[in-house]
C-alpha positions in Angstrom: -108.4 -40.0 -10.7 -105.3 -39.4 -8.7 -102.8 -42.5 -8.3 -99.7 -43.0 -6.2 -97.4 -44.8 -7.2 -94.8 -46.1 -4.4 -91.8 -48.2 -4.3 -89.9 -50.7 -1.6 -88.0 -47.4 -0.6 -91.1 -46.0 0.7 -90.5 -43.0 -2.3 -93.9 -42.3 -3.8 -95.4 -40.2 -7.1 -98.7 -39.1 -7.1 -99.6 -39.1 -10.9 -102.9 -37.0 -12.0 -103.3 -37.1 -15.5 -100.3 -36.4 -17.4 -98.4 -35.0 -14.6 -97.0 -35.3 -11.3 -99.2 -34.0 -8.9 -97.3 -34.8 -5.5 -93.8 -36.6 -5.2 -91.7 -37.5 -1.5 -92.2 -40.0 1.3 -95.2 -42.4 0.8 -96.9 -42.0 4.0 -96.6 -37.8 3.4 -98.1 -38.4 0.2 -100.9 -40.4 0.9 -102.3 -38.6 3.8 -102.0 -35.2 1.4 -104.2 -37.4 -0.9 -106.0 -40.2 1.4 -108.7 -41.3 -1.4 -105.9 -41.8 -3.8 -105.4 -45.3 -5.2 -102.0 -47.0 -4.3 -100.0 -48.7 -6.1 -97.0 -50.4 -4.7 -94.1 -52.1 -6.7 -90.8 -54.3 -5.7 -87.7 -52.3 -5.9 -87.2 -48.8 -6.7 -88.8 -45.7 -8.9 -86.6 -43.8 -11.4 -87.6 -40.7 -13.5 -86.8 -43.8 -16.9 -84.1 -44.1 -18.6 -83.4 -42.2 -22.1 -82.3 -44.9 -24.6 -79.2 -43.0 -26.6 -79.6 -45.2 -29.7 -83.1 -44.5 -30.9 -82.6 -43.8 -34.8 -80.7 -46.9 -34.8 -83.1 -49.4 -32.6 -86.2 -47.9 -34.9 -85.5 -46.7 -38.1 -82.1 -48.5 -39.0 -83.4 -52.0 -37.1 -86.8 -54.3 -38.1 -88.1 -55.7 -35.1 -89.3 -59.0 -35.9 -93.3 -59.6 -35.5 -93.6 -62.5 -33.3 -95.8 -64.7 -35.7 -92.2 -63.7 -37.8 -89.9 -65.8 -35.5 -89.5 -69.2 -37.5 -88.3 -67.1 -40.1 -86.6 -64.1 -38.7 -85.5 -65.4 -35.2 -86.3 -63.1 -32.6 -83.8 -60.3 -32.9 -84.0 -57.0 -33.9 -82.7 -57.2 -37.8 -80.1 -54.7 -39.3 -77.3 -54.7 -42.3 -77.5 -57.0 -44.7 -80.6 -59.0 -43.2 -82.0 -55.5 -43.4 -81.5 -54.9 -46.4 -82.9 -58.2 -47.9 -85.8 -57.8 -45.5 -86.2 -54.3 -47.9 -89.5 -53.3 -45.2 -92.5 -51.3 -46.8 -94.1 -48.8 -44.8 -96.3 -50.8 -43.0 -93.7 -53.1 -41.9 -91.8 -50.1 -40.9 -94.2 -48.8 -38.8 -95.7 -52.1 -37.2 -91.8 -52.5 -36.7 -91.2 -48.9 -34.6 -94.4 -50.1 -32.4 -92.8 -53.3 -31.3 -89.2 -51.5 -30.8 -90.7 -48.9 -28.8 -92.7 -51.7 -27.2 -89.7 -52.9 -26.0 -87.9 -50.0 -24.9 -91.0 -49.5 -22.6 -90.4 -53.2 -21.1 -86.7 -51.9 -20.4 -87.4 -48.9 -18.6 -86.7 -46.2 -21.3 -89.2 -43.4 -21.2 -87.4 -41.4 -24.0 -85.1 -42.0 -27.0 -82.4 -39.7 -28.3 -82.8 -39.6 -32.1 -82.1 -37.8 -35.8 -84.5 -36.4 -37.9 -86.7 -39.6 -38.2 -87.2 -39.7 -41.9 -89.1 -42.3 -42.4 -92.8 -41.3 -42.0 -94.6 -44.7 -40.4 -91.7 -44.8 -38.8 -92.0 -41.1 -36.9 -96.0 -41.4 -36.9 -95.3 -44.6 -35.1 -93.4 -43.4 -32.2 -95.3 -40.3 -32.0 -98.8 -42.2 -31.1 -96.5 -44.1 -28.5 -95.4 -41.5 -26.4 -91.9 -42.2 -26.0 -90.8 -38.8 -25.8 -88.0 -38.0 -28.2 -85.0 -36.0 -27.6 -82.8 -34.1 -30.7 -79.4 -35.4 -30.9 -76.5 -34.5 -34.0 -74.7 -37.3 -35.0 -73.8 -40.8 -33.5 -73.5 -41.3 -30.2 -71.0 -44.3 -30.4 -71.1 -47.6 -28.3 -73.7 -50.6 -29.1 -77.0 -49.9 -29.8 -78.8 -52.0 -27.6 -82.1 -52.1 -26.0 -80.6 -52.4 -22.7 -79.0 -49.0 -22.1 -76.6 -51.0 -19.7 -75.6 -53.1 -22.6 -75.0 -50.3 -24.7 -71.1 -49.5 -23.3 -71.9 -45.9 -22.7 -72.8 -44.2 -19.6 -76.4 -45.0 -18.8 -78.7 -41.5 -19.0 -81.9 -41.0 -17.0 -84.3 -38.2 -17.3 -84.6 -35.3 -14.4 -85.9 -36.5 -11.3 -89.9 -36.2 -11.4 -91.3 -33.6 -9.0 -94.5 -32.0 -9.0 -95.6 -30.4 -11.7 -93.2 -33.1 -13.8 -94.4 -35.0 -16.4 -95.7 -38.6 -15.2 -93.4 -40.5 -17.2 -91.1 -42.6 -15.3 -90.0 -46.7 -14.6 -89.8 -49.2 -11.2 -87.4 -51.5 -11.6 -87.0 -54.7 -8.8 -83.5 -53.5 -7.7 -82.6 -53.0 -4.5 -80.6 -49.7 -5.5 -79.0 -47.8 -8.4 -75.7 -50.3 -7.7 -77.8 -53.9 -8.5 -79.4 -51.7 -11.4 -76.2 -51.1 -13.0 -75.4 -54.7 -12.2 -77.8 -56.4 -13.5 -79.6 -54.3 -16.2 -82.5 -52.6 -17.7 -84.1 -56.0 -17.7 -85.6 -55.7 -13.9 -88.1 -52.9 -14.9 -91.2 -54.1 -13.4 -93.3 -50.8 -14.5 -93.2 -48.2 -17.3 -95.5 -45.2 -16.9 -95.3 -42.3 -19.9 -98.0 -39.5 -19.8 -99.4 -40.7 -16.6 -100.7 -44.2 -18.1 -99.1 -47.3 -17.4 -97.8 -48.8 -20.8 -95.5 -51.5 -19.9 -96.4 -53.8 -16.2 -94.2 -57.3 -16.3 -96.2 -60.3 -16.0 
């Protein structure tokens, strides 16, 4: 089933599958697809963000199950809490789900890592989807699941055309400017391989 996806800019994808079958002006769009269903989100579409810390946020960080709080807080875990923490693999991977989890709810469709040496670790991410990019050594500023927050300049992926994969986030922004403002917070929508994996309540 074909779906477009449209945002408060009247810009519109037309996901089939995995892919994108049709990108450009809503109303061109739909009428090259009139039974296609239409969804419509506050703010604008972006091709996602690629989150530049991703060894860091989900092999060198434990993300804290919530049923963990009272003891852990809330915050992803690293050092010496790490370290005391001292994760087996299941942890590890139950870990990498949430972290990608929330990645997703920030907008980031792809993370820039290392060899991911950990094994429930990289099977984790793998059965996500978060596409993962190569990357030789650190990339400096503050690991963060906020790109924005990171202190280095925020990276997006290639703008989604047809024949693009259908991975791509809607945040409720008025533009690029009041993204940059106010963060990787705002995403309303996270699509990666044509499904929607992250929708904010």
């Amino acid at each position: 089933m074909l779906t477009i996806h449209a945002d408060a800019r009247g810009h519109a994808l037309a996901v089939r599958g995995e892919w994108i079958a049709d990108a450009g002006p809503l109303a061109d769009v739909v009428a090259a697809h009139p039974h296609a269903r239409v969804r419509e989100w506050p703010g604008i579409l972006t091709p996602g963000l690629l989150n530049l810390h991703g060894t860091e946020l989900l092999e060198e960080a434990y993300h804290p199950d919530p049923r963990e709080a009272d003891a852990l807080g809330t915050e992803p875990l690293t050092g010496d809490a790490l370290a005391n923490l001292a994760p087996d693999d299941a942890r590890w991977g139950a870990s990498a789900r949430r972290g990608v989890q929330r990645m997703l709810a920030h907008g980031t469709v792809a993370a820039a890592c290392e060899e991911l040496r950990n094994r429930a670790v990289r099977d984790a991410v793998r059965r996500t989807g978060l596409g993962v990019v190569g990357r030789t050594g650190r990339p400096g500023g503050v690991p963060s699941l906020d790109p924005y927050a990171s202190g280095l300049p925020v990276e997006f992926l290639p703008p989604r055309v047809r024949g693009s994969a259908a991975r791509f986030a809607v945040f409720d922004v008025r533009d690029e400017s009041e993204l940059a403002e106010r963060g990787a917070g705002t995403c309303v929508a996270t699509v990666v391989g044509g499904r929607l994996v992250y929708r904010r309540r």
